[in-house]
N, C-alpha and C positions, 0 to 999 in steps of 0.2 A: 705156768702153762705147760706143765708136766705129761698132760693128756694129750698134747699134739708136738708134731715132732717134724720140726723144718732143717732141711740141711741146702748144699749144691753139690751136688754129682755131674759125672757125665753119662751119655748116652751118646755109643758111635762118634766121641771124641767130641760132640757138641754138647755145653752148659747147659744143666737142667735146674729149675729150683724145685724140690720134692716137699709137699705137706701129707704128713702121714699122719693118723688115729695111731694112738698108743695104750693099746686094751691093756696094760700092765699097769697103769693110773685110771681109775676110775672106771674100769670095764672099756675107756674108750671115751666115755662121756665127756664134751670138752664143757668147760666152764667159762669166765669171765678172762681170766687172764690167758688160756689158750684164744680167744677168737682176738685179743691181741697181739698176740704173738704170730697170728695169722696175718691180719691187717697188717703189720711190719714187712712182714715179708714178703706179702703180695705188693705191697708199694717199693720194695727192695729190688725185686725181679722186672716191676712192668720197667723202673728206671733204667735199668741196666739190659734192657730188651732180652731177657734171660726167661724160657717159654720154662710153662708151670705145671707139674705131673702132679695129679690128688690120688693117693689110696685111702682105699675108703673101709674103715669097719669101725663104722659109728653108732652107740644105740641114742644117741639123741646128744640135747644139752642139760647143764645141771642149773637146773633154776632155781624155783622156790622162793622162800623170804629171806632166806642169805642172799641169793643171787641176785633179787630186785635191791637189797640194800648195797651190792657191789655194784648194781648196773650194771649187768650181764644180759637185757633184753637190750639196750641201748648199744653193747658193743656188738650185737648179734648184727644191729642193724649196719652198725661200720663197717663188719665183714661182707655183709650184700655188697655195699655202696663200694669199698674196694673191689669186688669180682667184675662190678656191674663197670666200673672203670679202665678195668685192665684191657689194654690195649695187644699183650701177648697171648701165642696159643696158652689153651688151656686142656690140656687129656688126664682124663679120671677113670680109672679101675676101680670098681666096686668090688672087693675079697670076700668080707664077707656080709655084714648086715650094714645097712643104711635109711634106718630109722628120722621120722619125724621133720619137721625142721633143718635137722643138720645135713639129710638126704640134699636139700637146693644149697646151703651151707662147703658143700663140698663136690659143687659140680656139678649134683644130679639139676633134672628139670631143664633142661638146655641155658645151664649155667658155666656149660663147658662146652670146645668146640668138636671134642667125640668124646665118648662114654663108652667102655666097654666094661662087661662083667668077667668075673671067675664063676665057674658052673655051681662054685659054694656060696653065690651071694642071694641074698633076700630082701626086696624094698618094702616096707609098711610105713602104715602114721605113727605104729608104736610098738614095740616088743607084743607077737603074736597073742603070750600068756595075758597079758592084761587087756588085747584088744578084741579079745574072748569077751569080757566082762562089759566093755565098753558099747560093744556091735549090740551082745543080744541078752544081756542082764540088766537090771533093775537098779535103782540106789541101792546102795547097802548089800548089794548078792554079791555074791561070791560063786561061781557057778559049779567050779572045782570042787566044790564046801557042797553046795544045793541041790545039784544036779550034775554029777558028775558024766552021765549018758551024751547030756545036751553038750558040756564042755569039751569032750572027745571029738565030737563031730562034728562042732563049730570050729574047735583048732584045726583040723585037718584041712576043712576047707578055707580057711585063712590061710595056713602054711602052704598049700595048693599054691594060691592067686598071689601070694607074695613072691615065687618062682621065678628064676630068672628069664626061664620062658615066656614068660608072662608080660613080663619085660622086655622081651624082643620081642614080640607079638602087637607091642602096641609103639616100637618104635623109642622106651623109653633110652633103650641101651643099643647103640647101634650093632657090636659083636658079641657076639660071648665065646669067651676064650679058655683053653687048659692054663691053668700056671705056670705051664712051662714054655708058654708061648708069650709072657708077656712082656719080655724085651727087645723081642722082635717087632711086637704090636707097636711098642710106644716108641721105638725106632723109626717104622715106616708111617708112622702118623705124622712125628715130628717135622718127618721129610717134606709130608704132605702140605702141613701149616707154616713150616721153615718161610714161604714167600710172604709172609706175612711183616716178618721179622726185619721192617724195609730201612732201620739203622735212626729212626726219626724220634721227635722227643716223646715220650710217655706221658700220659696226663699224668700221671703222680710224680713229673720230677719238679 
């Protein structure tokens, strides 16, 4: 589970459990064994009432016919059904991209109890280049290849609407923040969600 990357930290001297994207495996992309390694940990933290920080620079997961013979759509669903459990805060920073699936996977979609962006992040259903093809191409077109006028101009207005303003505009990201503000962010959020943290059992213990 090389692609994602759990530790405990602190934060203003209180316990944090961090799940991070690790673009250095796989672009980011998590696989089968990362949304295990996720699942662990989120049942590790809700037990030990230990509140849960996600950054996010995810272009999706890695499926395919490898990944259905490892059951990797089946452990995707374990990682819902752990988030969808978890009894602690949950605060996620979106860095930089948060693509498809893994966007709800790691917080997005009010799968966390704040959301905030970095001004470099971007939501889509799929990496902008292919969702060129997908929006307003044909089978078999390749638009870059066909029509490369059309393909400029459809990219730009994807990459437009994938903006993190875009995103605050409809509520998906409550802040959006500089990077150098985002210790202070996840400080006073924590503070915020801290009453939550009321010492009682966790459904995953």
């Amino acid at each position: 589970g090389k692609a994602l990357i759990t530790c405990l930290a602190r934060l203003d001297g209180h316990p944090v459990g961090v799940i991070a994207n690790n673009p250095m495996v796989y672009g980011g992309a998590m696989d089968g064994p990362a949304a295990r390694k996720q699942v662990r940990f989120v049942e590790l933290c809700d037990m030990f009432h230990i509140p849960l920080v996600f950054l996010v620079d995810v272009p999706g997961f890695l499926i395919g016919v490898e990944g259905e013979r490892k059951a990797a759509p089946g452990k995707i669903i374990n990682w819902m059904n752990a988030l969808a459990l978890c009894t602690v805060p949950k605060i996620s920073i979106i860095l930089r991209k948060s693509y498809g699936q893994a966007y709800i996977n790691m917080g997005g979609n009010k799968n966390a109890d704040d959301v905030c962006a970095w001004v470099s992040a971007e939501v889509s259903f799929m990496d902008p280049a292919f969702a060129v093809n997908v929006v307003h191409g044909k089978e078999g077109q390749r638009l870059e290849v066909d029509d490369p006028a059309l393909f400029e101009a459809a990219y730009a207005k994807i990459q437009q609407e994938n903006s993190v303003w875009d995103l605050a505009a409809c509520y998906a990201v409550q802040q959006v923040i500089k990077p150098e503000e985002t210790r202070d962010w996840l400080v006073r959020m924590l503070q915020v969600h801290q009453r939550r943290l009321t010492g009682g059992v966790g459904r995953h213990l």
